[in-house]
C-alpha positions as CSV (number, residue, x, y, z in Angstrom):
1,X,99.9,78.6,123.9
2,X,100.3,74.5,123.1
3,X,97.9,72.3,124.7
4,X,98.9,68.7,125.2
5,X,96.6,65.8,126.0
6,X,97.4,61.9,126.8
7,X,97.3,59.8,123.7
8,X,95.1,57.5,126.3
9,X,92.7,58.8,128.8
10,X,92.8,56.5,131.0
11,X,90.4,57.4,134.4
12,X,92.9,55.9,136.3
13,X,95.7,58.2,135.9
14,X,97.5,60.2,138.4
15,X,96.3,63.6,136.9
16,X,93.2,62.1,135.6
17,X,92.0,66.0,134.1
18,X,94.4,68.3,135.9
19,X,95.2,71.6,134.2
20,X,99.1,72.3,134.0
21,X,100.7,75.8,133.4
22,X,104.1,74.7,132.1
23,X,106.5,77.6,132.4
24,X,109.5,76.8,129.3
25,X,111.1,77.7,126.2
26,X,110.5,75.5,123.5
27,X,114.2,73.6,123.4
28,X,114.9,69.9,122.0
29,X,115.4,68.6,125.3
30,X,113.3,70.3,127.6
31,X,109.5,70.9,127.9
32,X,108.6,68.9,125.3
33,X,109.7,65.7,127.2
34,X,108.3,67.5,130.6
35,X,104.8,68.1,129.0
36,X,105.2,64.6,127.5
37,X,105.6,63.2,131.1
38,X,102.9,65.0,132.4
39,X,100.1,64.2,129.7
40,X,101.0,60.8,130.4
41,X,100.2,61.0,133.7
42,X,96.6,62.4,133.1
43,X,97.5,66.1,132.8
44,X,96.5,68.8,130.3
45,X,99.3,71.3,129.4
46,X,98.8,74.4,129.0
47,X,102.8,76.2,127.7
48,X,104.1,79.0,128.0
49,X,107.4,80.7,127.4
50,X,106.8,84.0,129.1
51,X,106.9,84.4,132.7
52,X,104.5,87.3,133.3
53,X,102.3,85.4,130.5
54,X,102.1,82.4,132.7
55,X,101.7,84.2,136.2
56,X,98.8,86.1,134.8
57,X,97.1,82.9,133.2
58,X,97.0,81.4,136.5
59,X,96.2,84.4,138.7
60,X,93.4,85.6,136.4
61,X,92.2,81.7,136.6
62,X,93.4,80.3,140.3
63,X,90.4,77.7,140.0
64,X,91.4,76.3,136.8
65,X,95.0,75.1,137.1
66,X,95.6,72.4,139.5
67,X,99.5,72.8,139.1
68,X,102.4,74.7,137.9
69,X,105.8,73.5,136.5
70,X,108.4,76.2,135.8
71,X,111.5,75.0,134.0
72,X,114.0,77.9,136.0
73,X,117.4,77.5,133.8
74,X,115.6,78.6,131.1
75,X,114.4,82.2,132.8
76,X,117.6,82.8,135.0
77,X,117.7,79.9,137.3
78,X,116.5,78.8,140.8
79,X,116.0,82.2,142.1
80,X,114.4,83.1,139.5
81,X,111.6,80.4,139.4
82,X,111.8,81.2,143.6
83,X,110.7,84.7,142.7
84,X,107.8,83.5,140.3
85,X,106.6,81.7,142.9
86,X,106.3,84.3,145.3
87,X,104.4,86.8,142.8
88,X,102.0,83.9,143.2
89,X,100.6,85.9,146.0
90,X,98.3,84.1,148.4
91,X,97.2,81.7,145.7
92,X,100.1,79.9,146.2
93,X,98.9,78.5,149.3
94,X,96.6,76.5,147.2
95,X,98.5,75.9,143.8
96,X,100.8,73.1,143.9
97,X,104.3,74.6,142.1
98,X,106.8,72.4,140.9
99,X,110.4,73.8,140.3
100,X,112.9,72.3,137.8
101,X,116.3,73.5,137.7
102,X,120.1,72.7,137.4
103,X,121.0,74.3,140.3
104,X,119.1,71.8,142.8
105,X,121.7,70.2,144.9
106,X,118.6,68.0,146.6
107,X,115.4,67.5,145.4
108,X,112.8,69.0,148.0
109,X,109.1,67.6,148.3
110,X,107.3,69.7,151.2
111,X,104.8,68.9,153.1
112,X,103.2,72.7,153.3
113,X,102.1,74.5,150.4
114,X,104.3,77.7,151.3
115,X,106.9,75.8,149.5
116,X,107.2,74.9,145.9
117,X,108.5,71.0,145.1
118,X,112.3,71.4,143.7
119,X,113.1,69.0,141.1
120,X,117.0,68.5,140.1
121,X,117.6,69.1,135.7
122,X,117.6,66.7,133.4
123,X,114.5,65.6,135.5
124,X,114.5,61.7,134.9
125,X,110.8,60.2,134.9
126,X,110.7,58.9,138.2
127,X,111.7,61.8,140.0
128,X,108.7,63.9,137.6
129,X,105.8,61.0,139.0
130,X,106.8,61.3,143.0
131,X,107.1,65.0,142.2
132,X,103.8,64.8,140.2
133,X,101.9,62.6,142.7
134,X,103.5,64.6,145.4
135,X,102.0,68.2,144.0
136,X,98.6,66.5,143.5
137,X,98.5,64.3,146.8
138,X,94.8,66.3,148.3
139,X,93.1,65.4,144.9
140,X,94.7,61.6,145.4
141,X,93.3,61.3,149.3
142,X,89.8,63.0,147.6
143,X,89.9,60.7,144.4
144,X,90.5,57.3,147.0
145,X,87.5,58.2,149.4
């Protein structure tokens, strides 16, 4: 398991603190620049390039992560990471799961919880922060009250 921090901790960042579980192989391109985009925005990675590995992290743990990003192409595409995310059980209802894959024809940010946020491969930067933001939007409303 790699843990990544911000170079900068900076209490004003979006993920000021958040655990991540970052589902992905370790390629050139991929989750190195994924986990790099989230520890900039406040998160602390947690990686893993197993699935079962990563579902039972998070399921033995449900209070500690405060997201999950699977990178699907890399562990049989969209359906796949649809299926990780439904082994998820009733937790998640409460875990915020972001999806990345190839096959997205259009990105998806729901508003309920029974849904994970689908993110179109390459992610670009901007489409990782409103996903980002999006996932973590209750701890936003909590952290501005």
């Amino acid at each position: 398991m790699q843990i990544f921090r911000p170079a900068e901790q900076d209490a004003a960042l979006v993920g000021w603190g958040v655990r991540v579980m970052l589902l992905a192989e370790d390629t050139a391109s991929g989750p190195k620049s994924t986990a790099k985009r989230i520890a900039g925005f406040g998160g602390i990675i947690e990686r893993e390039d197993e699935i079962y590995a990563a579902l039972e992290a998070v399921i033995e743990d449900p209070a500690g992560y405060g997201l999950m990003v699977i990178e699907c192409d890399q562990f049989g595409g969209l359906d796949a990471g649809m299926k990780a995310f439904s082994m998820l059980g009733t937790l998640k209802h409460r875990l915020p799961v972001i999806l990345i894959s190839k096959e997205c024809k259009e990105q998806s940010f729901p508003r309920d919880r029974h849904f994970p946020i689908v993110l179109r491969a390459p992610v670009t930067a901007v489409a990782m922060r409103v996903g980002f933001e999006h996932a973590l939007r209750d701890r936003l409303i909590w952290r501005a009250a």
